[in-house]
C-alpha positions in Angstrom: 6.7 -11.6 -1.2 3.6 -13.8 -0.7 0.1 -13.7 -2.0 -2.4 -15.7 -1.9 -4.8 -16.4 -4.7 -7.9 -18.7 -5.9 -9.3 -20.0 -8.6 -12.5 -18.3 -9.6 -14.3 -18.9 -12.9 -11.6 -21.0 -14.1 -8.9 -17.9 -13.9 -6.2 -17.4 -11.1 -7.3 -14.5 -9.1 -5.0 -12.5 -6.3 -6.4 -11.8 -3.1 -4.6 -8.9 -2.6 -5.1 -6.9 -5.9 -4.2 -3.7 -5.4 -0.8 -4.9 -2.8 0.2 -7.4 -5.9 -0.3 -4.5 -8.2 2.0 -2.1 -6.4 4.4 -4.8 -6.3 4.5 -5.4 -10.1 5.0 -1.7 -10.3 8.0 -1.4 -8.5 10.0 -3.6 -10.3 12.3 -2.6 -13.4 11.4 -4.3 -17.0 12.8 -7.6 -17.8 12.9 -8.3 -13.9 12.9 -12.2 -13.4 10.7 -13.8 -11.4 10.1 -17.4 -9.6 6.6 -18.4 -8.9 5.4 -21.3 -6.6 2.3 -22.7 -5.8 0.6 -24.9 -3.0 -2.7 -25.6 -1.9 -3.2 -22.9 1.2 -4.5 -25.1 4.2 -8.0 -24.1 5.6 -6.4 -21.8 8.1 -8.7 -21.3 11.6 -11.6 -18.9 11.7 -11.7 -15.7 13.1 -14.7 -17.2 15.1 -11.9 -20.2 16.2 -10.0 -17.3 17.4 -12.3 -15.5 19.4 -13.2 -18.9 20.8 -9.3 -19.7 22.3 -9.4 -16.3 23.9 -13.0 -16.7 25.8 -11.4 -20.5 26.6 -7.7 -18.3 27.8 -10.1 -16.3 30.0 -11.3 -19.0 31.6 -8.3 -21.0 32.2 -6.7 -17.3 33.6 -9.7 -17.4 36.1 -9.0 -21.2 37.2 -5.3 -20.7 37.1 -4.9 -17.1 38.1 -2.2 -17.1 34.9 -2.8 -14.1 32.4 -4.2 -15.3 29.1 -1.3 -13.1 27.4 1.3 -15.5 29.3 -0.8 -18.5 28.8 -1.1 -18.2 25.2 2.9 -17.6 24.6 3.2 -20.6 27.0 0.8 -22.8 24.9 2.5 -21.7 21.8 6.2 -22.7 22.4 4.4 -26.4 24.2 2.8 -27.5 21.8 3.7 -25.6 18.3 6.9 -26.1 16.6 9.3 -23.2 16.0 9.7 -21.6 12.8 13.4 -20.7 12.0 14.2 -16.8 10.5 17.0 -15.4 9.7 17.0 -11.9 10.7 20.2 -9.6 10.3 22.1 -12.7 8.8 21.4 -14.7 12.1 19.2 -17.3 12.3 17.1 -17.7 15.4 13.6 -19.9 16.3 11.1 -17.8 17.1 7.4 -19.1 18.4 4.7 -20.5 15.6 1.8 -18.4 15.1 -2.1 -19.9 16.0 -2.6 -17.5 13.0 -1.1 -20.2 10.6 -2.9 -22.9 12.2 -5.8 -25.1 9.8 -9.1 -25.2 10.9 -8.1 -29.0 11.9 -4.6 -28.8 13.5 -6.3 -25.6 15.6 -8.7 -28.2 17.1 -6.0 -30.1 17.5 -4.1 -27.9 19.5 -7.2 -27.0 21.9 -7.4 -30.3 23.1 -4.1 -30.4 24.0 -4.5 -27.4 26.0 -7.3 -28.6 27.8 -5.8 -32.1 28.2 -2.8 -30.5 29.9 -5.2 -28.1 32.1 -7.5 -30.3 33.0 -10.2 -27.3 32.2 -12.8 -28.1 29.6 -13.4 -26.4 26.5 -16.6 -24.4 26.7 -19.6 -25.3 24.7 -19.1 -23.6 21.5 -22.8 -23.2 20.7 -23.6 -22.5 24.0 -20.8 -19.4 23.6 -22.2 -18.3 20.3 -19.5 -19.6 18.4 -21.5 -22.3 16.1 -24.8 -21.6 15.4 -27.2 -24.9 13.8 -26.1 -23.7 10.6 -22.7 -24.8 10.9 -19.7 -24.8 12.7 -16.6 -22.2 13.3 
């Protein structure tokens, strides 16, 4: 299992409260546990997101590609498999934008639009970044 936490007021807080409390629950007394911890990357916004799909729509309208096939395409280019082991086999399946920094999601657009040759939109002109600060 994986939660994510944060420090607040000097105490280690869970995100997920009431998921990590369940969990706890379930398990019998004297159950051993292992713990790690690592600094979660600043993972893309939900603003970042909403900003690849408008660019995906434009690049379907200059390709005539769907954005569904051009964001699995985009995925398996330029993202590096994760390996899983389902059913005792293990298998690469496609990295996830999901898991992507803020950074490495930039990244990653200008790759896209490197290879298309279509440019990015203006984000403030899209609504994306106001003058207050950015996605």
């Amino acid at each position: 299992m994986n939660f994510n936490a944060k420090i607040e007021g000097g105490k280690f807080k869970i995100e997920q409260g009431t998921k990590w409390k369940r969990y706890v629950s379930s398990l019998n007394e004297n159950t051993l546990l292992s713990f790690s911890v690592e600094k979660r990357k600043n993972q893309r916004s939900l603003s970042q997101n909403n900003y690849y799909w408008l660019y995906l729509g434009i690049i379907e309208d200059e390709t005539g590609n769907l954005a569904d096939d051009l964001h699995e395409f985009f995925k398996r280019k330029f993202l590096r498999p994760v390996t899983k082991k389902i059913l005792g086999e293990e298998i690469k399946l496609p990295a996830s934008t999901t898991n992507l920094g803020k950074h490495d999601f930039g990244e990653y657009l200008d790759k896209i639009c490197a290879m298309t040759n279509v440019p990015l939109p203006d984000p403030e002109a899209a609504g994306y970044i106001t003058n207050h600060g950015s996605m």
